[in-house]
C-alpha positions, 0 to 999 in steps of 0.5 A: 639500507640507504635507500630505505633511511632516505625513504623513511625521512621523506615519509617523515617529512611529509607527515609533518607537512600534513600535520602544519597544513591541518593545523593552519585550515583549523585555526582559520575556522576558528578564526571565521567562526570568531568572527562572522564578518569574515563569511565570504557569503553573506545573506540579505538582511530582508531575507534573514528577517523574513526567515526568523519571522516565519519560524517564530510564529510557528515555533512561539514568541520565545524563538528570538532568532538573531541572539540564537541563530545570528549567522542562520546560513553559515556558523549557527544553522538552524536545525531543520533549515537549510540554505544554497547560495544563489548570486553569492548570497544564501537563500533559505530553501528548506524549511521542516516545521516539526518534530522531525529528525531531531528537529528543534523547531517544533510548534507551539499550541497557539498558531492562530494562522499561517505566517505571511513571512513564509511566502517572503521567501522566494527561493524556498524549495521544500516546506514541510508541517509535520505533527505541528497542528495537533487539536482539532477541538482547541487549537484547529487551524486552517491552509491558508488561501493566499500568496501561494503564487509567490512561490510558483516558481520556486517550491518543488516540495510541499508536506503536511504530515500527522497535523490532526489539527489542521482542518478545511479544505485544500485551497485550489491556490495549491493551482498555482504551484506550477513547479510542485513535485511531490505534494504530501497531506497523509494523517491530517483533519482535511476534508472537503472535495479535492480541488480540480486544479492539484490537476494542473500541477502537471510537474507531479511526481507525488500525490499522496492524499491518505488519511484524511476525510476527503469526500466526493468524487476523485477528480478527472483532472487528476488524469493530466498528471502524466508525470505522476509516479505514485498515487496514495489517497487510500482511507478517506471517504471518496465516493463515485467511480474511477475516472477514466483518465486514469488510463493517461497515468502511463508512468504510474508505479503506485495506485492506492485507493483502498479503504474509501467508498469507490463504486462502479466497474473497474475501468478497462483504461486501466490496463494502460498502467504498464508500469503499474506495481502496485494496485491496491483497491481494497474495502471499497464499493467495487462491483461489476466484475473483474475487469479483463484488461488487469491481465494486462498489467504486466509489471504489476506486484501486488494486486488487492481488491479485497473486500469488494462486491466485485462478484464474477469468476475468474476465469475472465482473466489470462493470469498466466500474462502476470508473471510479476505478480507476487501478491493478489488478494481476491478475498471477500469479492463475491466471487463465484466458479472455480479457480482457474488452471491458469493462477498456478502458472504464476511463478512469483507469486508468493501470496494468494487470498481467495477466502471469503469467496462463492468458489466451487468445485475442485482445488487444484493440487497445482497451487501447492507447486508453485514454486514462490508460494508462502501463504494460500488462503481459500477458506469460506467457500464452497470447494468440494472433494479431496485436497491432494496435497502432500503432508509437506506442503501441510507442513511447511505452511501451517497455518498460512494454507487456510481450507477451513469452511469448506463443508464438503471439502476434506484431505486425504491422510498419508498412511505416515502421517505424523500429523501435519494435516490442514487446520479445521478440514476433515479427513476423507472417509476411507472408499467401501465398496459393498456388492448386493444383487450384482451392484457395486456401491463406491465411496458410500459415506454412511455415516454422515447419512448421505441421503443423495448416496443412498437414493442413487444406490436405491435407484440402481436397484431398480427402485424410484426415488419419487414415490412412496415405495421408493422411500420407504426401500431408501429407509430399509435399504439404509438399515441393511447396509448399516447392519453389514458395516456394524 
């Protein structure tokens, strides 16, 4: 019992110790608070000024900094603004403009232009411009052109995000941003030819273009950006063929161009994207075949290059080799021949679309074994015969298995059935086997007049198919097997 009394006072003890200690370091925050003299890092005059300047001709001229935000780095920090300290002074590296997480810096509607005072800032690392421009038609706004060398060495991050307002081009000055990693211009007004020199940013990690109005052909500078991870210019108005140093893109995981005009073959080069993911090539222009080199894609997860006059067949590709591939999208590509035994060796594949396609002959049963599949799509096309899928399959998939428009395409009903059939397919008729004369008539489908059944079975009677008598025992014969089946 004594040992447990002297422990618990020493416990005691030290809960008070504890408590003084927390008491003194909150008092002396009060204290620094109250008193802003007393930071041990102060900020540059120059530099809090060129900061309170460079907001304020974004955010309006009712933003006056130094009564709101006196000490901007330490006690009063400006929401979407950050500091680091560089030789003991704060220094401004971060600056998002916009409504953006709570952010309270968002614009006002009559920016005229891009204030100089940002480039004042020679340690700023990261600026972003989100939903700041809004009307192109009464407040457009452009990029500015100069003093984008001031931040050469320092700028790493450089986003404009949902700025409809904001229209030009994109100035070739952005060349000087040797130390850029990631530049952002998704959903704005921009237009114009990208600049060859976003090439030279050699530093790039990011290259992300979506959503605007570029046109002209993608630049084959953009080959140089070895370091590049993700590659997103989709719905724009690119034109031409891809370059082929894209092939130099060795670290990319991301390449989406969907939903441009792109032309042109698919480049063999581009089987060099070893580290590729994704590859999205949709709604373009596309034609000349499926290049054989995308079997070489071996990382790849995704694969669209839907909505292409592609054309070809697919047997030109060992799609046994894409054993990552999780979702292809083939869909509306012209594409023509059969389906190739090798797509159902695909074991992760989770979706596949070849609808909308000139595929012919038999579907193989094989597909509905693969062991990820959620979605198969293979409707307008031109499959013929029997699909022999189980009603499971039918069942687990419902509407994700699409067979409709497939003419001469029909399922076999199990002798169970309980009504998990493939939407919009017919059922196989049942086989009649008629004997006449010694001759055996298989799988006659009399009631779809099955011209092309009827001469054959006219011929095997020992009639011509190619002359008067001949058509005229086609129409009798018809008659007499229509009467037996009554």
């Amino acid at each position: 019992m004594k040992n447990f009394s002297t422990i618990a006072t020493q416990y005691i003890y030290v809960l008070f110790f504890l408590h003084y200690c927390c008491c003194t370091m909150f008092v002396l925050v009060l204290v620094q608070a109250a008193d802003p003299s007393s930071s041990e890092a102060p900020m540059h005059k120059a530099e809090q000024q060129a900061l309170y300047s460079a907001v304020q001709a974004f955010v309006g001229s009712w933003w006056n900094g130094s009564d709101l935000y006196p000490d901007p780095c330490g006690w009063t920090p400006i929401q979407g603004v950050y500091c680091d300290l560089y030789n003991d002074f704060w220094y401004v590296s971060v600056i998002n403009i916009g409504p953006l997480y709570d952010n309270s810096l968002r614009c006002t509607a009559n920016i005229v232009e891009f204030s100089h005072h940002l480039f004042k800032l020679k340690h700023l690392k990261v600026l972003s411009f989100f939903s700041c421009f809004l009307s192109p038609s009464q407040n457009p706004i452009t990029i500015s052109t100069s003093n984008w060398e001031k931040l050469a060495n320092s700028l790493e991050s450089l986003e404009f995000r949902s700025n409809p307002g904001l229209i030009g081009t994109v100035p070739n000055t952005f060349g000087y941003l040797r130390n850029l990693q990631s530049l952002v211009l998704l959903e704005n007004g921009l237009g114009g030819n990208l600049p060859e020199e976003i090439g030279t940013l050699v530093n790039l990690r990011r290259l992300v273009l979506a959503g605007n109005q570029f046109s002209g052909k993608i630049p084959e500078s953009f080959g140089g950006l070895s370091k590049l991870l993700i590659l997103d210019a989709s719905r724009n108005k690119l034109s031409g063929s891809l370059p082929l140093t894209f092939g130099s893109l060795t670290s990319l995981l991301k390449l989406d161009l969907s939903n441009n005009m792109l032309e042109g073959k698919l480049p063999r080069e581009i089987g060099r994207l070893k580290n590729l993911t994704l590859l999205d090539l949709g709604s373009n222009k596309i034609s000349g075949g499926l290049a054989q080199s995308l079997e070489e894609l071996v990382s790849v997860k995704e694969m669209v290059i839907s909505n292409n006059p592609i054309g070809g067949g697919l047997k030109s590709i060992e799609w046994q080799n894409l054993q990552s591939l999780e979702i292809l999208d083939l869909s509306n590509t012209c594409l023509t021949g059969n389906i190739h035994k090798s797509m159902a060796e695909m074991k992760r594949l989770r979706f596949l679309g070849l609808n909308s396609n000139n595929l012919s002959g038999r579907v193989s049963p094989r597909l509905a074994a693969l062991p990820c599949i959620g979605a198969l799509y293979l409707y307008g096309n031109n499959f013929t015969g029997e699909l022999e899928f189980s009603e499971s399959f039918y069942r687990r998939m419902g509407r994700r298995f699409g067979a409709w428009n497939n003419p001469k395409l029909c399922y076999r009903a199990e002798g169970n059935s309980t009504g998990h059939v493939p939407y919009g397919v017919k059922s196989c008729k049942q086989e009649t086997t008629i004997n006449i004369s010694g001759n055996v008539l298989s799988n006659a489908k009399l009631s779809e007049a099955n011209w092309d059944h009827s001469i054959q079975f006219v011929a095997s009677l020992g009639f011509s198919s190619c002359n008067l008598d001949g058509v005229l025992w086609v129409i009798i014969v018809q008659g007499m097997l229509f009467i037996l089946l009554l």
